[in-house]
Phi, psi and omega in degrees: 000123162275151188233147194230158167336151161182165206223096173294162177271151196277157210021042182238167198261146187247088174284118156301141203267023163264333197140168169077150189262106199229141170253144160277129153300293200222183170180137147260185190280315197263335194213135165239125211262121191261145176221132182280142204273014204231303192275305190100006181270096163305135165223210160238115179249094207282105175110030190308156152200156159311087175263187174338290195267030163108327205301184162225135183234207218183144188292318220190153130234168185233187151075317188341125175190160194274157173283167176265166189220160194249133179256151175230134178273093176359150148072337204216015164224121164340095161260180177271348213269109148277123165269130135333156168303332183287278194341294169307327185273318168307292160003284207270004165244029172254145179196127006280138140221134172255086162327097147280117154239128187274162175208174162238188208297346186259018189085352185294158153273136159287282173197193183251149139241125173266148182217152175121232158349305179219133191231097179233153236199088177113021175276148147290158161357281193296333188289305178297352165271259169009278189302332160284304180304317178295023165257006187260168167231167180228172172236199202244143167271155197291340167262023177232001167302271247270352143315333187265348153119180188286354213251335199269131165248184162296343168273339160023009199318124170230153180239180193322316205306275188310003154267298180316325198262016183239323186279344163318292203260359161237046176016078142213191193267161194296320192313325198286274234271009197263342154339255182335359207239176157216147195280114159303315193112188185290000000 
C-alpha cells in the first residue's frame, strides 16, 4: 500500500489504517495534535501520512492524556443527543434510566452512557437510538394479523429486531410496518 506524506486538516475526522476514528485539532507540516473520536484520548501524531485508500498513521505520538471532559444529562441539560420517536418513547418509559453526554473542551461528543435500567458505555448518536428502540415490544393490531401469517395471533410480541428483518423481507419501510403494530411497552 502506498503512503504518502501528509498534513491533516483541523476538525475533520480520519480513520486509521491500524483502527479507530481520529479528529485532528490543530496540524503543521511535521506534527498533529489528534483526538480519538470515541475515547477522547489526545495525542501529537509526529509524521502523519496518507495511504492508497484514504486511511491515515503517524510515525510516533507524544504527549498522549484523555481530554477533560464535560457530562450532560440527557432532559434536564441541553445536548446534542436527538431521539426517534420509539427511542423516546422507550426513554420516557424506562425508569431509572439516565443518558449521559460526554464532549470535550471544544463542545464535540466524545460519546454517549446509558446508566440505570441498561448500562452501556462509549456510544454514538446513532447506537443509543438503536439500543432504546430494541427495548420496546409490539403487538399486531387486530386488522393486520393476517399479514403476519397464520402463526400470528393477538398475543403476538415482536421486538425491533424483528421488524427491522420482516420490512427487509417484505422490502418495505421499517415505519409501514411498526403502522401495523401497537407499542406494548418495555
Amino acid at each position: 500500500m502506498k503512503r504518502e506524506k501528509f498534513t491533516p486538516e483541523a476538525n475533520k475526522v480520519y480513520i486509521n489504517n491500524g483502527g479507530g476514528m481520529y479528529r485532528c485539532i490543530m496540524a503543521s507540516e511535521e506534527c498533529a495534535t489528534m483526538q480519538n473520536v470515541r475515547t477522547g484520548w489526545t495525542f501529537n501524531a509526529i509524521g502523519c501520512g496518507i495511504h492508497d485508500d484514504g486511511t491515515i498513521d503517524w510515525y510516533y505520538s507524544t504527549g498522549g492524556h484523555f481530554a477533560k471532559s464535560k457530562m450532560r444529562i440527557y432532559g434536564s441539560m441541553p445536548t446534542q443527543l436527538k431521539l426517534t420517536t420509539l427511542a423516546k418513547t422507550a426513554y420516557d418509559n424506562t425508569d431509572p434510566l439516565t443518558i449521559i453526554e460526554v464532549v470535550d473542551d471544544y463542545g464535540d461528543v466524545i460519546h454517549y452512557r446509558l446508566q440505570g435500567f441498561v448500562n452501556d458505555n462509549g456510544l454514538t448518536a446513532d447506537e443509543v437510538n438503536e439500543k432504546l428502540e430494541s427495548l420496546l415490544t409490539f403487538k399486531i393490531k387486530p386488522e393486520h394479523l393476517e399479514a403476519f401469517g397464520p402463526d400470528a395471533d393477538e398475543d403476538t410480541e415482536l421486538k425491533m429486531f424483528e421488524i427491522r428483518y420482516l420490512a427487509r423481507g417484505w422490502d418495505m419501510p421499517v415505519e409501514d410496518v411498526i403502522s401495523m403494530l401497537t407499542i406494548e411497552g418495555i
